[in-house]
C-alpha positions as CSV (number, residue, x, y, z in Angstrom):
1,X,104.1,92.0,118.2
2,X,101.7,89.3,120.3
3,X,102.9,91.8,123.1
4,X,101.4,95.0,121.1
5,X,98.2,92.9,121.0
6,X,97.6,91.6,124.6
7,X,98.5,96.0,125.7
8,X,95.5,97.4,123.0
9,X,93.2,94.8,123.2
10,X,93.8,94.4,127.3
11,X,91.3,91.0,128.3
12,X,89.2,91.2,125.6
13,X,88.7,87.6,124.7
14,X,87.8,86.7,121.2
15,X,84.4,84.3,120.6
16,X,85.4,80.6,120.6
17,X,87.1,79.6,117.7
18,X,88.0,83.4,116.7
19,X,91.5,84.6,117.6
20,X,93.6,88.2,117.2
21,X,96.6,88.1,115.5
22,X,99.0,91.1,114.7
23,X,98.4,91.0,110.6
24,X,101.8,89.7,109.0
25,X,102.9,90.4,105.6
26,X,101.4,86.8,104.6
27,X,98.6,87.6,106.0
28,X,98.1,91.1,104.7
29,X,96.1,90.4,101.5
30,X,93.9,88.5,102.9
31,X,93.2,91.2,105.5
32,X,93.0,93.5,102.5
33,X,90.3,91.8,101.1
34,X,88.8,90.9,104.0
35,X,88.6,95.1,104.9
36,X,86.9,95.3,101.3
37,X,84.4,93.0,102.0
38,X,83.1,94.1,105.2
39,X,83.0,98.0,103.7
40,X,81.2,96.3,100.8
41,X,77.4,97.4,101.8
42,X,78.7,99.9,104.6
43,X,77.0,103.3,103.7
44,X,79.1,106.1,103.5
45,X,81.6,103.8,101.1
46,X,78.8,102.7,98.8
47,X,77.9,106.4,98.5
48,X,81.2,107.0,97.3
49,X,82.4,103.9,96.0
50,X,80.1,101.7,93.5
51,X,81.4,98.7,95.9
52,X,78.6,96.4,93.5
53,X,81.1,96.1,90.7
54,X,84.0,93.4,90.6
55,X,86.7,96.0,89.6
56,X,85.3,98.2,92.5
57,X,86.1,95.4,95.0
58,X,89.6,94.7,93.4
59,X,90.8,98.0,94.0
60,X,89.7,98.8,97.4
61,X,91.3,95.7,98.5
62,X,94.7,97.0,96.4
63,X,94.2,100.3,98.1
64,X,93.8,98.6,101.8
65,X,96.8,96.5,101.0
66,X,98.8,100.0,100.7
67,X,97.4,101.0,103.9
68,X,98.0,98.1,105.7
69,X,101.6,98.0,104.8
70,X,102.1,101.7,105.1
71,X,100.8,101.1,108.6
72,X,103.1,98.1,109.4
73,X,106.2,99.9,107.7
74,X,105.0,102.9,110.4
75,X,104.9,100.1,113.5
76,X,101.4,101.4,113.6
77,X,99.0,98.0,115.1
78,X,97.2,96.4,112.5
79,X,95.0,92.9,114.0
80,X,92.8,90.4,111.9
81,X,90.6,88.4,113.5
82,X,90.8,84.4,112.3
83,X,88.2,82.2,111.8
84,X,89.4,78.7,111.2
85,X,92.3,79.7,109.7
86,X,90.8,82.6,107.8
87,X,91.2,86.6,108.5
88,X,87.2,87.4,108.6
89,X,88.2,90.7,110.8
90,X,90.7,93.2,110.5
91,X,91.9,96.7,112.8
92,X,94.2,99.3,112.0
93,X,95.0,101.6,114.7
94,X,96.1,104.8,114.2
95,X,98.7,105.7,116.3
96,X,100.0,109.6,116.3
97,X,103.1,108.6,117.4
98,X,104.4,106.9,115.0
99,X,103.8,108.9,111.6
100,X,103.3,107.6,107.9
101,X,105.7,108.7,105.6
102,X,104.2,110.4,102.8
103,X,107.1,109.8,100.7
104,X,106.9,106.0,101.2
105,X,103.6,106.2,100.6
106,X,103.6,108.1,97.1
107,X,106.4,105.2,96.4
108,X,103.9,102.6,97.3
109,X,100.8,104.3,95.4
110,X,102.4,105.2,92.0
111,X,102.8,101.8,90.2
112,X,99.1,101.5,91.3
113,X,97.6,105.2,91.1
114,X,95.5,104.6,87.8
115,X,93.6,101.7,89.7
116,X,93.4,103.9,92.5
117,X,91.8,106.8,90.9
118,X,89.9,104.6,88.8
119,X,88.3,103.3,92.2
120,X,86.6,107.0,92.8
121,X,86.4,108.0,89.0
122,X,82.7,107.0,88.8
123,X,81.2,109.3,91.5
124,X,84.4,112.2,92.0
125,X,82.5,114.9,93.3
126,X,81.1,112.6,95.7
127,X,85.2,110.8,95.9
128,X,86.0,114.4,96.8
129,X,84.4,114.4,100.5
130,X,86.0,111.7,101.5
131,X,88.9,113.7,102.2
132,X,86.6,116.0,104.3
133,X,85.0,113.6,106.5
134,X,89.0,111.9,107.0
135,X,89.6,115.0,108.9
136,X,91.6,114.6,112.5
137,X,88.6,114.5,115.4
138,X,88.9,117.8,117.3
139,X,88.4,118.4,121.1
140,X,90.4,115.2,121.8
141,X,92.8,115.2,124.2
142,X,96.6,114.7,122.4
143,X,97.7,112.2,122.0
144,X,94.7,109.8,121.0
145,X,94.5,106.4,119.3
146,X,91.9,106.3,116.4
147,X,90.8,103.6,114.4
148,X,91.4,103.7,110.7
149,X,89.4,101.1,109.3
150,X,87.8,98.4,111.7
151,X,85.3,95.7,109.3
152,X,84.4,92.8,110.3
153,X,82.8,90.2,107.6
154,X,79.1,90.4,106.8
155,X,78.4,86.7,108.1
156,X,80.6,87.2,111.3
157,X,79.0,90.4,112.3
């Protein structure tokens, strides 16, 4: 995978004592939290997401760690950025070559889905246009690399 880094991030060079890693399973809750925490005072998630309540926090990480493995089960790139040791960064790339499984992903959201829905069931009319602004970009060329979720901690931003 360290190949798959060096080809989308090219020469970008990290700050000092920062590095890019492809995200491993053992690394991928902490990169789900990590996503949580730097969408915890974005905007557009706090106007659909009350991100100021513990449970809130909880179950957006839960729903990035689906993500993130449905992304990884899909060879789709997903990077954190370390800090000493510690994912304080994280990338997922969406790649339209290499498609999610929506079956895999109904497996991987059912034993979860009341924690889910419970994570939109305080504002749902506002829960609801989310899946209007997740709309595919138009007027790009095909194929085209988007990213999914790029956050970066509050204190290394």
């Amino acid at each position: 995978m360290s190949g798959q880094v060096k080809a989308v991030t090219g020469d970008i060079r990290p700050p000092e004592g920062m590095e890019i890693k492809a995200v491993t399973p053992s690394l991928r809750e902490e990169a789900a939290a990590a996503l949580a925490e730097a969408f915890r005072r974005e905007e557009t998630t706090v106007y659909h997401v009350d991100m100021g309540r513990p449970s809130a926090m909880r179950r957006m990480a839960l729903l990035n760690r689906i993500f993130i493995r449905l992304y990884q089960e899909a060879g789709r790139p997903v990077f954190a950025v370390l800090a000493g040791g510690r994912v304080v960064g994280v990338a997922m790339v969406r790649d339209p070559r290499r498609r999610v499984s929506w079956k895999r992903a109904a497996a991987l959201m059912i034993p979860d889905l009341h924690q889910v829905l419970a994570l939109f069931a305080r504002r749902p009319y506002r829960a609801l246009r989310v899946l209007v602004a997740a709309r595919e970009p138009r007027g790009l060329a095909k194929p085209h690399f988007t990213f999914e979720a790029l956050g970066i901690h509050p204190q290394y931003q």
